[in-house]
Backbone bond lengths (Angstrom), bond angles and torsions (degrees), N, CA, C in turn:
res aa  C-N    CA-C-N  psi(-1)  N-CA   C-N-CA  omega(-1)  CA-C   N-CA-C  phi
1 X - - - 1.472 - - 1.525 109.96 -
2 X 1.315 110.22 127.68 1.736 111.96 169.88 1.609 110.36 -101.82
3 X 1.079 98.65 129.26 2.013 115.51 -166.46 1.581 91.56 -75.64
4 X 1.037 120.42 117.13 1.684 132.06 153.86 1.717 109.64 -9.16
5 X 1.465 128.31 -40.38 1.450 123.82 157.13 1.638 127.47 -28.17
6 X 2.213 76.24 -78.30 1.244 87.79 176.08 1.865 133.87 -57.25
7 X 1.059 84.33 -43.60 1.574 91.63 171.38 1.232 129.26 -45.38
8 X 1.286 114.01 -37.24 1.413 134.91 158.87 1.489 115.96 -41.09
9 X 1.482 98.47 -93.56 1.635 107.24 151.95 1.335 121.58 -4.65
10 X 1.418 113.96 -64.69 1.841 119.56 -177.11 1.475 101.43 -58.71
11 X 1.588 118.02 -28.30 1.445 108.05 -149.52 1.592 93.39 -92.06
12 X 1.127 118.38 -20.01 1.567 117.58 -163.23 1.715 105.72 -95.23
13 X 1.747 116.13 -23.10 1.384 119.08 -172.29 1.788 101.78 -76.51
14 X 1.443 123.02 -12.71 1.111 97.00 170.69 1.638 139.49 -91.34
15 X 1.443 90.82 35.74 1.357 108.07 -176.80 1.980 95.69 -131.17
16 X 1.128 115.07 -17.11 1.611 111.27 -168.14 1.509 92.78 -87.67
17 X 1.248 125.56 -10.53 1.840 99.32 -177.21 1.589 98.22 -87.21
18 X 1.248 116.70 -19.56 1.597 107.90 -172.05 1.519 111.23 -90.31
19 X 1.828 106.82 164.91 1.427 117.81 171.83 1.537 99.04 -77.06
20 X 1.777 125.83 154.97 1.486 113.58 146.82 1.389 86.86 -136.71
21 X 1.186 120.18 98.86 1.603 119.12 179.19 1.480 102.42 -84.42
22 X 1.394 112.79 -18.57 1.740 89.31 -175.88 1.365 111.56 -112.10
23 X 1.473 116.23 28.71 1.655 130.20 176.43 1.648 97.46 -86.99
24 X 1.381 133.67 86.39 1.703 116.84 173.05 1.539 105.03 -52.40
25 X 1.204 96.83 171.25 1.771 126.55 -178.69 1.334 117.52 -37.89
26 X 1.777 107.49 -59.97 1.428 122.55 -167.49 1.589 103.76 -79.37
27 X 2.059 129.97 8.61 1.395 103.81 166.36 1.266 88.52 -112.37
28 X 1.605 140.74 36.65 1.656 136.35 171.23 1.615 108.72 -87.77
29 X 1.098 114.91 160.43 1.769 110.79 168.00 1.569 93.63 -135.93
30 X 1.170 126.26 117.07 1.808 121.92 164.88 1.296 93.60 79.88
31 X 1.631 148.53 33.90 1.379 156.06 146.54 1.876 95.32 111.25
32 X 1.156 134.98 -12.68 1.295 123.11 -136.71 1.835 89.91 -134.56
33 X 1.288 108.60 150.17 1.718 109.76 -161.94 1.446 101.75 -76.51
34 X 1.078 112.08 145.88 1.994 143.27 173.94 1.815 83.82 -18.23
35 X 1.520 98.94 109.22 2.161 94.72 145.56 1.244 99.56 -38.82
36 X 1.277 123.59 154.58 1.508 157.24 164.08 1.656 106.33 -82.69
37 X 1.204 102.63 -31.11 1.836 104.45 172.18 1.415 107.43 -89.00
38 X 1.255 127.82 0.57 1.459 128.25 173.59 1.797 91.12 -88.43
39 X 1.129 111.79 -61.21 1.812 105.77 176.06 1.159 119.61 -31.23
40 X 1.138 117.55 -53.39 2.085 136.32 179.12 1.319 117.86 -65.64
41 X 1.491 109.55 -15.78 1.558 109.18 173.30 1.563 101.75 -91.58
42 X 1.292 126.10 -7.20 1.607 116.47 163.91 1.135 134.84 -86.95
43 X 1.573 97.75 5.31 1.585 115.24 -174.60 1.436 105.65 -109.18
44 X 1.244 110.59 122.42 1.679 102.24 -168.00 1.973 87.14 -155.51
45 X 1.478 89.96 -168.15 2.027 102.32 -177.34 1.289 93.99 -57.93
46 X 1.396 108.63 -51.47 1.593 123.25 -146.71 1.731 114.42 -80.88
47 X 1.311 99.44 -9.44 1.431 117.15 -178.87 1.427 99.30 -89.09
48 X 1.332 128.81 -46.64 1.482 114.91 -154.10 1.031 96.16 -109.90
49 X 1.531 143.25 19.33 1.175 140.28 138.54 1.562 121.73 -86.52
50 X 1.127 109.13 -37.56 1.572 118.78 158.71 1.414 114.09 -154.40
51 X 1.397 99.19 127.31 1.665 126.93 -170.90 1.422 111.16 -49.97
52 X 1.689 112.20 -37.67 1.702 121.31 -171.17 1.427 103.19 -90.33
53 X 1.299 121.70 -0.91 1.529 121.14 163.62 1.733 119.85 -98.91
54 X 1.580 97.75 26.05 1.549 119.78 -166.51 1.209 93.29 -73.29
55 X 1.678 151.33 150.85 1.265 126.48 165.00 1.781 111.90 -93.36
56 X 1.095 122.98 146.92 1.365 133.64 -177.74 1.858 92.67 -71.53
57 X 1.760 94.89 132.40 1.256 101.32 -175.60 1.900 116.18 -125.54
58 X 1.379 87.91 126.38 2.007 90.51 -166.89 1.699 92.62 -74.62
59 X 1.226 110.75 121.90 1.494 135.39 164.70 1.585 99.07 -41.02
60 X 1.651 120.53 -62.37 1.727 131.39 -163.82 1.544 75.67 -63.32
61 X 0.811 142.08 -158.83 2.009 148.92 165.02 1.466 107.97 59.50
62 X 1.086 115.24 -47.97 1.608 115.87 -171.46 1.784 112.62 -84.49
63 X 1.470 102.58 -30.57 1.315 123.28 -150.50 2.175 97.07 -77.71
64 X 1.254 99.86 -21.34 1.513 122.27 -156.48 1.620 90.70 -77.30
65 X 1.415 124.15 167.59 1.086 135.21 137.40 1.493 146.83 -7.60
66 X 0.579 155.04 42.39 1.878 142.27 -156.09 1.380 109.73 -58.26
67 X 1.624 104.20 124.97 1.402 108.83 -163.12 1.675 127.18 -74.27
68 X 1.573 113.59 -7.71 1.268 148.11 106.23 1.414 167.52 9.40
69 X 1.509 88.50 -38.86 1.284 111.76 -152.85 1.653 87.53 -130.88
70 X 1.351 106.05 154.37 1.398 110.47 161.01 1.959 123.91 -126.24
71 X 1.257 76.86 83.12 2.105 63.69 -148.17 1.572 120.63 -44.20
72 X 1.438 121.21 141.89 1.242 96.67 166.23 1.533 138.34 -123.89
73 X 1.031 117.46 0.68 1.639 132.51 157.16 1.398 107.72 167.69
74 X 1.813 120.45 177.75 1.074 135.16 120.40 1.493 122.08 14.94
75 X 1.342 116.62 116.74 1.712 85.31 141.87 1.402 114.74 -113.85
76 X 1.038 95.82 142.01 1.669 110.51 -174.76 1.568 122.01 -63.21
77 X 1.332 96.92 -37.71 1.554 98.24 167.41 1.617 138.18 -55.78
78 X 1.765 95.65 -50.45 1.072 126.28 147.63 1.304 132.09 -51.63
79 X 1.310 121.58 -23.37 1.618 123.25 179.41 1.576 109.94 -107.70
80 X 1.386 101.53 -6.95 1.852 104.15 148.67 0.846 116.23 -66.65
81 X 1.450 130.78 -65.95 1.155 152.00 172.37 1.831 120.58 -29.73
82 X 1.286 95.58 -10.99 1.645 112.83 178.97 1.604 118.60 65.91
83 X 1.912 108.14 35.69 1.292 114.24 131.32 0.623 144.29 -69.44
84 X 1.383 132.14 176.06 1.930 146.77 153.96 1.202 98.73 -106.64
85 X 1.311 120.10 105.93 1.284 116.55 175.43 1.683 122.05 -124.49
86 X 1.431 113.55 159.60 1.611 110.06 151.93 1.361 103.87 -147.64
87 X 1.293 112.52 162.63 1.251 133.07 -173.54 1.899 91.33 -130.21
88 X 1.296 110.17 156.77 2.060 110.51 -163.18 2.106 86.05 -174.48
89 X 0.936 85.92 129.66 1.118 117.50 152.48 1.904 135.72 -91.30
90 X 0.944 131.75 139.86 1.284 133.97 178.57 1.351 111.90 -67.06
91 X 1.508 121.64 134.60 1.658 113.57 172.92 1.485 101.23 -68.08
92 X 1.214 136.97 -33.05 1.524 119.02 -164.72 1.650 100.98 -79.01
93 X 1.331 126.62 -0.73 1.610 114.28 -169.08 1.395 109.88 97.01
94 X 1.189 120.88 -42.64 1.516 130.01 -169.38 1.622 118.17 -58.55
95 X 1.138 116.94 44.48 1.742 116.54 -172.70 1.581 122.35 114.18
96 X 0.876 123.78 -154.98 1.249 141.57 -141.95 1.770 147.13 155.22
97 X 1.110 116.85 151.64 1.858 102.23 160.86 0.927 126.27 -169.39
98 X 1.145 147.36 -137.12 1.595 154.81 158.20 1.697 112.93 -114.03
99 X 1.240 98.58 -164.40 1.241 113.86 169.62 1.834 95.27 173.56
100 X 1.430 132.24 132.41 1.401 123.23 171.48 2.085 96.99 -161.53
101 X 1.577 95.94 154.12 1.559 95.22 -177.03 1.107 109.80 -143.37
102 X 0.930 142.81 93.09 1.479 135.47 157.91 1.576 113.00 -29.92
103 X 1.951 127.66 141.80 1.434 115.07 174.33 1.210 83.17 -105.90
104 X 1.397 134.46 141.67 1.181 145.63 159.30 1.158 109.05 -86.33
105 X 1.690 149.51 -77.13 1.737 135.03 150.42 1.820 82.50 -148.61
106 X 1.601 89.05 -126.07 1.212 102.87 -172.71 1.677 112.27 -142.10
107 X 1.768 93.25 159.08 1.357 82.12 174.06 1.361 101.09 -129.13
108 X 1.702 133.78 122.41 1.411 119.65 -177.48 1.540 102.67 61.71
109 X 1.330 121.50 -170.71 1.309 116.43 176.19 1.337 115.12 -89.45
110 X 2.055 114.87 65.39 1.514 93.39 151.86 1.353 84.98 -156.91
111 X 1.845 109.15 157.61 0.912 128.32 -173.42 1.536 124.40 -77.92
112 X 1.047 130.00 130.29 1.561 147.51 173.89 1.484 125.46 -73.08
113 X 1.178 112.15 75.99 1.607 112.84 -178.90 1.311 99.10 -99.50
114 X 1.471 108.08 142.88 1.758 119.09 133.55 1.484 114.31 -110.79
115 X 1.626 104.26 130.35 1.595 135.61 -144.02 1.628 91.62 -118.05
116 X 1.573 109.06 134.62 1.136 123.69 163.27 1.587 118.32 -130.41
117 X 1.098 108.01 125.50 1.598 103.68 -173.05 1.705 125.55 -148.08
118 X 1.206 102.79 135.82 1.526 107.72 177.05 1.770 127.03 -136.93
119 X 0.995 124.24 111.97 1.462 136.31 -149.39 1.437 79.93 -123.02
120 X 1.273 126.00 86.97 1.280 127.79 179.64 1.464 140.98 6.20
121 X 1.289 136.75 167.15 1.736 121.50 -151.74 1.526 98.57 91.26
122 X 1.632 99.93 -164.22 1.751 103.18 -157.09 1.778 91.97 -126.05
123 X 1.875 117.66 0.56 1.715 95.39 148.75 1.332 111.65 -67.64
124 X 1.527 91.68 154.28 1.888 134.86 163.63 1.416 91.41 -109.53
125 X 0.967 135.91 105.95 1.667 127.88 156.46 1.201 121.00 -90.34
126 X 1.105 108.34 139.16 1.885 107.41 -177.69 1.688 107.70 -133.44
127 X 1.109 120.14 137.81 1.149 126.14 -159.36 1.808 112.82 -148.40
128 X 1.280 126.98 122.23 1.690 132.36 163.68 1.714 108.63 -76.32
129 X 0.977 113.87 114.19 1.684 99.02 -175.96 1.450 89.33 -147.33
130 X 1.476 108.56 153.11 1.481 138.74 -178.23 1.140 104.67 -105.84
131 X 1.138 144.38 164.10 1.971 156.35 -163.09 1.354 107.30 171.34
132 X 1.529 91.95 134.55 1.209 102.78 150.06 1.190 142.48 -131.85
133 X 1.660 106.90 158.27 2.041 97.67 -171.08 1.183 108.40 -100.92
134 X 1.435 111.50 141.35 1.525 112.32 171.81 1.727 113.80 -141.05
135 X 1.257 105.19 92.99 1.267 117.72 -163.90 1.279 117.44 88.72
136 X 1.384 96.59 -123.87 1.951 98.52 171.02 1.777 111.45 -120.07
137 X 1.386 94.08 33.68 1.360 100.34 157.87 2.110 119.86 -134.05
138 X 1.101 119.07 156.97 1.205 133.46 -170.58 1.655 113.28 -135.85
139 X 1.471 82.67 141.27 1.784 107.11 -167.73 1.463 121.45 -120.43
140 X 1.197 126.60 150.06 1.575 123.66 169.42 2.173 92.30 -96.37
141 X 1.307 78.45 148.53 1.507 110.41 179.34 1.549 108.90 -128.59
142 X 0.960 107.25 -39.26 1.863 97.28 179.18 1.386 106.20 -160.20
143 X 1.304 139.48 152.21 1.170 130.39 158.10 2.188 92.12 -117.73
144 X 1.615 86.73 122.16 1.603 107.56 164.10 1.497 117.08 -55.07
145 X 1.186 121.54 -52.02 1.523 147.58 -158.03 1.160 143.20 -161.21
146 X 1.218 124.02 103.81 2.141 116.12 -176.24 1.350 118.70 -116.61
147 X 1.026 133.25 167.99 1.050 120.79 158.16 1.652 126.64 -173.60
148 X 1.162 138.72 159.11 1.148 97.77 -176.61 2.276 103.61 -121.50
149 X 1.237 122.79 123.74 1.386 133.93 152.22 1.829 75.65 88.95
150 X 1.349 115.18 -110.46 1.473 128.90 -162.87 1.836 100.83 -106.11
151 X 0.799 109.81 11.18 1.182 99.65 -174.94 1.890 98.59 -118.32
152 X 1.295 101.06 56.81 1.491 102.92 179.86 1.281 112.51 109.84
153 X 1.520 123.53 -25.85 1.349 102.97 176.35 1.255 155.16 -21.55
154 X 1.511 141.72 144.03 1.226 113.36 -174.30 1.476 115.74 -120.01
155 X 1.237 108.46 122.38 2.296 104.18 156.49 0.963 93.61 -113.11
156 X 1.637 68.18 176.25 1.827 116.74 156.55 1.551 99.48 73.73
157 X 1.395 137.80 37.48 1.617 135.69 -172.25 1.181 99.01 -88.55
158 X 1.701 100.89 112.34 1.653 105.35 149.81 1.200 118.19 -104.10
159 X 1.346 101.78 -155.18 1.739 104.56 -158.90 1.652 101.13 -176.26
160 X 1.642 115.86 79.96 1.484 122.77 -176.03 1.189 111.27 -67.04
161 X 1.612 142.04 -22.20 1.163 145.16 -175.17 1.404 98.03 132.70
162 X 1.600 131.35 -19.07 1.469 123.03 -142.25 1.609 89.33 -146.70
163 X 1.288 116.73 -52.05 1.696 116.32 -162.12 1.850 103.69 -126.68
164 X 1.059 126.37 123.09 1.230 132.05 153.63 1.385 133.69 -52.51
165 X 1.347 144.56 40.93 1.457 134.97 -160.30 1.903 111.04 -72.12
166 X 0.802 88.97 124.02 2.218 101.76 175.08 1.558 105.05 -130.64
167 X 1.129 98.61 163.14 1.720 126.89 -173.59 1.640 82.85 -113.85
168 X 2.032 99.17 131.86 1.505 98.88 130.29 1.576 142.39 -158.58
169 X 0.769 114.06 159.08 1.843 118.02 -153.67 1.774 94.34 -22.90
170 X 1.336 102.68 148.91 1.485 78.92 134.37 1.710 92.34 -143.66
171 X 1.567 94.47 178.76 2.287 107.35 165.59 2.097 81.18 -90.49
172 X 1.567 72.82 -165.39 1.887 106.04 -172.00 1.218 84.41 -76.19
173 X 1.600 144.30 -72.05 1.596 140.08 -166.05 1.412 120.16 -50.24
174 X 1.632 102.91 -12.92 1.790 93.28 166.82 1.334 136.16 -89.69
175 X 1.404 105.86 -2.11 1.322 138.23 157.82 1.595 110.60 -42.30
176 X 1.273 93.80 -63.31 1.704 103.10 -173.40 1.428 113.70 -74.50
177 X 1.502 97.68 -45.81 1.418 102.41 -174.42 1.891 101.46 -64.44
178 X 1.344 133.21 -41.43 1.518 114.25 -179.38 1.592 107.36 -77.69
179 X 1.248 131.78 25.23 1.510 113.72 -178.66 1.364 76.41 -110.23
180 X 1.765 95.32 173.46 1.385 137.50 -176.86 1.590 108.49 -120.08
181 X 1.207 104.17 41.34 1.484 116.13 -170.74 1.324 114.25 -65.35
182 X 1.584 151.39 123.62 1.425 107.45 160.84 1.837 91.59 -135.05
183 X 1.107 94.46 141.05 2.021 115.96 177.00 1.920 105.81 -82.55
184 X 1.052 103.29 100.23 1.954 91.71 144.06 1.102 115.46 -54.57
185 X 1.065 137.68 -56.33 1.587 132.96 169.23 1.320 119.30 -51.40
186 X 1.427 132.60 -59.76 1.419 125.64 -174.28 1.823 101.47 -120.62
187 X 1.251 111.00 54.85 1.633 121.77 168.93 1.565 102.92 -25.68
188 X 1.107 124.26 -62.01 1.355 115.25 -164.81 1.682 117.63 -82.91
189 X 1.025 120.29 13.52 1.555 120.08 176.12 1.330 149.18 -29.13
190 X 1.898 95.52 -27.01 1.515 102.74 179.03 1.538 88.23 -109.24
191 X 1.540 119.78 18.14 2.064 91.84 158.87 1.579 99.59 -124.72
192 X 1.777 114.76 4.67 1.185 110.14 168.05 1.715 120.75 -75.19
193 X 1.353 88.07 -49.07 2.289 100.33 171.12 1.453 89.41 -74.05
194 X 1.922 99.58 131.97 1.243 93.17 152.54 1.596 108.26 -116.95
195 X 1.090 118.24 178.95 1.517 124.42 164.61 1.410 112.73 -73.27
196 X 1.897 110.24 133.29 1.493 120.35 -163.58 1.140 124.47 51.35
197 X 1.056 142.90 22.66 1.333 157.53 163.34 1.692 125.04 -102.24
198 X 1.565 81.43 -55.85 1.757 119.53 -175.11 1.442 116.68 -97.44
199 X 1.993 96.81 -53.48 1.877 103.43 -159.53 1.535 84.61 -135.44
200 X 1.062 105.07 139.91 1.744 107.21 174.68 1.603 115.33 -83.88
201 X 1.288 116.60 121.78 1.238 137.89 -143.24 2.206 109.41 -145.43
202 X 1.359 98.71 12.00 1.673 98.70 168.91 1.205 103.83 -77.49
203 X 1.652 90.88 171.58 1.095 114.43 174.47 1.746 132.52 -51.70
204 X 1.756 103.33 -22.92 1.422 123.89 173.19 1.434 131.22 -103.60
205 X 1.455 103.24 2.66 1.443 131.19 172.33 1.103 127.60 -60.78
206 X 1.854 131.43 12.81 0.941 131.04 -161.72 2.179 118.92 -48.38
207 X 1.024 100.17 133.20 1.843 101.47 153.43 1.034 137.02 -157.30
208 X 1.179 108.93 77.11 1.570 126.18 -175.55 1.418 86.15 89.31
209 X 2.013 97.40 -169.00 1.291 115.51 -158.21 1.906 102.68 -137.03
210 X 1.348 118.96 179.34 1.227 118.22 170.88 1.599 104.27 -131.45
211 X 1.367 108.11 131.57 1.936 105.56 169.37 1.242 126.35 -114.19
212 X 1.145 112.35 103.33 1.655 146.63 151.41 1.321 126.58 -24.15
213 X 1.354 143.52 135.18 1.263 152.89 168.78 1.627 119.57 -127.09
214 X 1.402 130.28 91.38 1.040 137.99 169.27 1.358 138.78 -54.99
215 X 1.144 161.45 81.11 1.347 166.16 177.09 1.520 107.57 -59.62
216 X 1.135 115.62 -51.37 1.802 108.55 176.88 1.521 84.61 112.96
217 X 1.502 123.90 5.72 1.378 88.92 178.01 2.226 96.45 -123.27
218 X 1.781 93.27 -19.78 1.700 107.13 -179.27 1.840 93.07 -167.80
219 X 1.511 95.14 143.23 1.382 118.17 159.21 1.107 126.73 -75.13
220 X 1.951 119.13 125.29 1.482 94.15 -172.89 1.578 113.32 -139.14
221 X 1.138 130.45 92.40 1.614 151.49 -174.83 1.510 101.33 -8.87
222 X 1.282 115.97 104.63 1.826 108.72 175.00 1.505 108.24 -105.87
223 X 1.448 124.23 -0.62 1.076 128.02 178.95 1.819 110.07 169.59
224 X 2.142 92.25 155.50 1.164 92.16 176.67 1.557 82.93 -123.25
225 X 1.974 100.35 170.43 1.609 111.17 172.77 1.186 101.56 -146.69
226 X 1.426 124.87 142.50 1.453 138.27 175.65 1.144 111.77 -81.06
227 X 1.244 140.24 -15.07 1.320 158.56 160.49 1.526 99.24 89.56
228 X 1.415 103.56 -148.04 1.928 106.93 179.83 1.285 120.98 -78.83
229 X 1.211 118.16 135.10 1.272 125.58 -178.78 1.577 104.11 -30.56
230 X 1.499 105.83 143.53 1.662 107.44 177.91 2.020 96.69 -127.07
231 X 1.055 97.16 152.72 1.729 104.85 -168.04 1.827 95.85 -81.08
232 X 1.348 92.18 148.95 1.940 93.02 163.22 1.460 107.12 -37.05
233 X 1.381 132.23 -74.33 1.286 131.33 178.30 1.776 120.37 -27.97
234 X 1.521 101.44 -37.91 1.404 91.55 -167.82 1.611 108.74 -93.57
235 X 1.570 122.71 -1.77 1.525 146.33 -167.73 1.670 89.63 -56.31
236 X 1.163 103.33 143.62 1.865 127.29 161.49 1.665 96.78 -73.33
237 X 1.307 101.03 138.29 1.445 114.62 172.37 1.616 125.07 -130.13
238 X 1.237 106.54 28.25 1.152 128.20 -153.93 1.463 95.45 -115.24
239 X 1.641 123.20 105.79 1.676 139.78 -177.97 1.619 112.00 106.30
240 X 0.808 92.39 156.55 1.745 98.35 -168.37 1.685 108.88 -84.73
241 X 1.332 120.38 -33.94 1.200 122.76 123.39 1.694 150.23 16.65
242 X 1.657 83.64 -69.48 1.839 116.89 -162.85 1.104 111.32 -61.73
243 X 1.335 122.24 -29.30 2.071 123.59 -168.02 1.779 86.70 -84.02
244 X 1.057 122.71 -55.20 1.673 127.52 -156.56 1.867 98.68 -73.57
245 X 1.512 115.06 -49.74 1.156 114.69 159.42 1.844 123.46 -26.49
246 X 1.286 101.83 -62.27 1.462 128.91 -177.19 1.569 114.03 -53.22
247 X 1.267 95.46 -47.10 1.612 102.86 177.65 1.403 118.17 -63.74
248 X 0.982 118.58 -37.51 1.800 129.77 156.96 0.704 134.68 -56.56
249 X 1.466 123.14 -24.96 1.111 130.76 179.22 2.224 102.40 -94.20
250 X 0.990 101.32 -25.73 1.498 105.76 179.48 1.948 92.33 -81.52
251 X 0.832 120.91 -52.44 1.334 122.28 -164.88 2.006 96.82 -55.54
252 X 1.437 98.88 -47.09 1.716 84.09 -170.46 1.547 108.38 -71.94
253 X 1.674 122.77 -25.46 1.211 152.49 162.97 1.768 99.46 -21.91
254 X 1.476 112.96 -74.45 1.337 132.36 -174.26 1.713 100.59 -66.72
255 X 0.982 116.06 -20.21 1.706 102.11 -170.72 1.802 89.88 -99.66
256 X 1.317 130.14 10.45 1.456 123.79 176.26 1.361 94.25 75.51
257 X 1.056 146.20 47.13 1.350 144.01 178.61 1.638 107.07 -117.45
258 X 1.224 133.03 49.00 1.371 111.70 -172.72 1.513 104.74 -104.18
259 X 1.414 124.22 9.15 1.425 114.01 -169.07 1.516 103.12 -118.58
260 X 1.553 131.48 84.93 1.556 119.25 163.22 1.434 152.73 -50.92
261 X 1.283 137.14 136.70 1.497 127.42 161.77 1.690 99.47 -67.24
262 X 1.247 86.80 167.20 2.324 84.91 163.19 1.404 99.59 -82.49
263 X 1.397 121.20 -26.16 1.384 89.99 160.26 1.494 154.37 -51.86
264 X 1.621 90.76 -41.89 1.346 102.38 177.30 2.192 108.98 -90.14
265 X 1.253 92.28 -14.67 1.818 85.00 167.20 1.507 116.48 -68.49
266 X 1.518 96.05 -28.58 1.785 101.39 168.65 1.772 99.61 -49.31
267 X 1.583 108.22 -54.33 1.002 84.75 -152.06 2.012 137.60 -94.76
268 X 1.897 81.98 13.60 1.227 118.89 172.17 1.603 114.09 -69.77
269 X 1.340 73.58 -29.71 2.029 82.69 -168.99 2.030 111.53 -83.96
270 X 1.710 98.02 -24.36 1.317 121.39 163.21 1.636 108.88 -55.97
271 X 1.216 125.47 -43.94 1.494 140.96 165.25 1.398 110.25 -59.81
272 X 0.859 170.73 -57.76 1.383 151.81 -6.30 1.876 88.34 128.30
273 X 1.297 120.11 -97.43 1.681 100.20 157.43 1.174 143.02 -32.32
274 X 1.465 120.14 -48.62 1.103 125.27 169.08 1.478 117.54 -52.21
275 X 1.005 120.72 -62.77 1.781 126.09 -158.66 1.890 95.05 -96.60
276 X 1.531 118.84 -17.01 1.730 97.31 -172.97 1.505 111.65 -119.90
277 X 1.484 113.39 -9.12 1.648 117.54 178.11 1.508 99.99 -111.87
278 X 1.539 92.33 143.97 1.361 114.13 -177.23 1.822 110.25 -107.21
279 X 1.462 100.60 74.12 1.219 96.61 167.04 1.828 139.80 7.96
């Protein structure tokens, strides 16, 4: 039997063997940086539909045990990587997940996390979110970005002092969906393609990524990339669409073209009408 003390103790030492030199004071609770499962309790339905329906979360309450839960360490990989992390298992056997955050600094008085999270099932959620502390409780204020695997996911978040830049997933349908395309000929295009139907758009659909620049006041698309060439074999086949899609994307592929402005995704997507929708 472990006495409610001890347990405590276990739960708090896996943060006391490590350095976090770039965690300041005001995101510590009891000297040692914010649980990562205190972050995940602000993420809920009601949160990522609206941020002010985030629930306010008591640090003493969150910081404790879960009676539930079986925690089981660090991850090490992740805490190279310059997380706070845990990984926990369920006492009944039945699942598991993470929870890990990078602090990026601050902006004004609120804090800058990028959030990774998994409450068992096959999301990865990734999330840019701002918080704030007030006393010994903590709040969501905005979430920048979520997403989950390819369907929005987010890397690579920095944080220069001034601008936020992140990468995020996209499928083949986010292509269309971020241009500003519009056809005299086929005006209605982005309610004619739909997603999974048309352009493959799951959760495992990755193709390439889009990179972002944050101000704190709007996000603003400075580029898309198709990433590395992928073989016929490894092509999405998912929309009726997807083969003719594909070919365009290999064709700009071969001309060294894999990195867009939105200008020129406009005008990829202009390609893309022309030769694969039938008016």
């Amino acid at each position: 039997m472990i006495y409610p003390r001890l347990s405590a103790l276990i739960f708090f030492l896996f943060f006391a063997t490590r350095s976090y030199a770039n965690i300041p004071k005001d995101f510590k609770y009891l000297g040692r940086p914010i649980n990562p499962l205190c972050i995940g309790q602000i993420i809920n339905n009601e949160s990522l539909e609206s941020p002010k329906e985030a629930p306010i979360i008591d640090l003493a309450e969150c910081s404790q045990p879960k009676e539930n839960y079986k925690i089981e360490k660090n991850n090490d990989l992740m805490s190279k990587k310059g997380f706070i992390s845990i990984d926990y298992t369920l006492k009944d056997g039945l699942g598991g997940g993470y929870a890990y955050y990078k602090y990026l600094g601050k902006y004004k008085d609120l804090h800058i996390l990028y959030f990774l999270q998994n409450s068992g099932g096959s999301g990865m959620f990734s999330f840019i979110l701002l918080c704030k502390r007030q006393g010994d409780k903590i709040q969501l204020e905005s979430i920048i970005a979520s997403g989950d695997r390819c369907n929005g996911g987010v890397e690579e978040v920095t944080f220069n002092g001034t601008l936020l830049n992140y990468y995020v997933n996209l499928t083949p349908y986010d292509y269309l969906a971020l241009s500003n395309f519009e056809s005299d000929s086929n005006p209605e295009i982005k309610n004619k393609v739909k997603a999974y139907d048309d352009l493959a758009a799951c959760a495992a659909c990755c193709l390439g990524s889009a990179f972002y620049e944050h101000d704190f006041q709007q996000s603003r698309l400075i580029s898309v990339d198709f990433g590395k060439p992928i073989s016929k074999e490894e092509e999405q086949t998912q929309g009726q669409y997807q083969a003719c899609f594909n070919q365009i994307v290999r064709d700009y592929q071969k001309k060294f073209q894999h990195t867009l402005t939105p200008d020129q995704l406009n005008e990829f997507i202009s390609v893309f009408n022309k030769e694969c929708i039938k008016p």
